[in-house]
N, C-alpha and C positions, 0 to 999 in steps of 0.2 A: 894581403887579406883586407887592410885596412882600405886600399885604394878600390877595391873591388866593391868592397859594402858601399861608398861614396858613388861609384859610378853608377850599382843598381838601384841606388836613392835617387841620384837625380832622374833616372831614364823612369823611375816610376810616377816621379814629382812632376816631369813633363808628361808624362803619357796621359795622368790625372787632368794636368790642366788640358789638353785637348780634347778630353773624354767628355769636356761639360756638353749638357746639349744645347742649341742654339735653336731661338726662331724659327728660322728656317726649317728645321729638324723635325716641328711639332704644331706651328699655323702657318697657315696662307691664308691672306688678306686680297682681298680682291683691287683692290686698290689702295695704294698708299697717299694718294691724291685725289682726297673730291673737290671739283669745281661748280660752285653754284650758277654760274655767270652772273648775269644781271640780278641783283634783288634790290625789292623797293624797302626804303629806309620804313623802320618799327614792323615787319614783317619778316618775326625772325626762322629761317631755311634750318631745316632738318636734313641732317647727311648719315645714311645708315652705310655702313663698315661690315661687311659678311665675310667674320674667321671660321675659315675651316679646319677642323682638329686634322692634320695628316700622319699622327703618331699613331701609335697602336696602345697607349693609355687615355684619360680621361683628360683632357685641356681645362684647363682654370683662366679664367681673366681676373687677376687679383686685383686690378686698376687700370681706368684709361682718364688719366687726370689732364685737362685742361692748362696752358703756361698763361694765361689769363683770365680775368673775371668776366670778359663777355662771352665767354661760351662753357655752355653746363654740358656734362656728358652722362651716361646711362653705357653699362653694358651687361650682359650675360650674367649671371651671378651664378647659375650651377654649372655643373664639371659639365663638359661637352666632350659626348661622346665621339671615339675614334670617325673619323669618317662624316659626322655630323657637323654641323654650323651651328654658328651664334655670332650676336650685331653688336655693334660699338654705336651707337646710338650719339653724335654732337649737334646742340642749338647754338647758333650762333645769334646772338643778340640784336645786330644789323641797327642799332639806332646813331652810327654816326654815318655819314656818307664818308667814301672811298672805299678803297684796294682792302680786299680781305686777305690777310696772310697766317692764319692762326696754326698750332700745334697743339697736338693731344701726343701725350707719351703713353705708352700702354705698357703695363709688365704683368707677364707673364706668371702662375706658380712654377716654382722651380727651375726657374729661365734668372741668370743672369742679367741677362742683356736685354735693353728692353728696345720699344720699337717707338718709332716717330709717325704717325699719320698726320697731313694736313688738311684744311680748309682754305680754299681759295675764292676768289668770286669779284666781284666789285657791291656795291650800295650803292644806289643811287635815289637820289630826293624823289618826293612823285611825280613834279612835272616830266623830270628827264624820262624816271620809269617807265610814266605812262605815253611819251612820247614813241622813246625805245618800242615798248610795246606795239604800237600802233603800226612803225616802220614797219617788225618783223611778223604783225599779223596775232599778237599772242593777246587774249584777253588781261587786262589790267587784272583782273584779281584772281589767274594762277598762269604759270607759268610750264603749264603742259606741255606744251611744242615745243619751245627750247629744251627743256630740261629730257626729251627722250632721247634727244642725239645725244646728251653728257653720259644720261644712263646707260645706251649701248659702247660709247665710246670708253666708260671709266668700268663698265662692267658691273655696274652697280644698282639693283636691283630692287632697291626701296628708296624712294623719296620722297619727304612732302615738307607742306610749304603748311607752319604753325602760324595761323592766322591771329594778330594782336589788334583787338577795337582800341581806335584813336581815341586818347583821353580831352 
């Protein structure tokens, strides 16, 4: 009897822990990777993130925090309806030149586990910028042409470029 109660405890103790829901189970992210490509340095790129609730309860984004201080983040703050969308909203600061490699962690209400989105891209000074530019035909002050092949290619459906006057 003894051995019985012990095995119906663990098979419940495991069944529990697989029971938890996951990610996967309750948003989809359009992308886990936005690339900004080219940006000109103190012109800090806005990258919006569109989660869609796929559960059949109300979706919470309790936090999508930032692993450093040059990028601030914004998301969602009310329950998202089954079926409905809501953005994670990251500014990247962009005032050093090079290689953009940043992370936002986002957790979930009642999720466990949380999720990793990046920011990718390069900085470049404004000679190079506007050099860059010039090659690829894209006007120095936005970066429209380039950035629609990223948006159809990453799936990503808002972007803009938060304009900073040179002090």
């Amino acid at each position: 009897m003894k051995k019985l109660f012990i095995a119906l405890l663990a098979l419940t103790s495991v069944t529990t822990l697989f029971a938890q829901k996951k990610i996967a189970d309750v948003a989809k992210l359009n992308t886990e990777t936005f690339d900004f490509g080219k940006v000109k340095q103190n012109v800090p790129p806005t990258a919006t993130f569109i989660v869609t609730n796929i559960s059949s309860e109300p979706l919470i984004i309790e936090a999508a925090n930032p692993t450093c201080g040059c990028t601030i983040s914004d998301y969602t703050k009310s329950p998202i309806a089954p079926g409905k969308t809501g953005t994670i909203k990251a500014t990247y600061n962009a005032a050093n030149i090079g290689a953009i490699h940043k992370t936002l962690t986002v957790k979930f209400a009642g999720i466990d586990e949380l999720k990793s989105i990046n920011l990718a891209g390069e900085v470049l000074d404004s000679t190079a910028y506007n050099k860059w530019a010039s090659e690829n035909k894209i006007s120095p002050k936005t970066k429209e042409t380039s950035d629609k092949a990223k948006v159809e290619k990453t799936s990503v459906t808002e972007t803009t470029v938060a304009k900073k006057s040179k002090k």
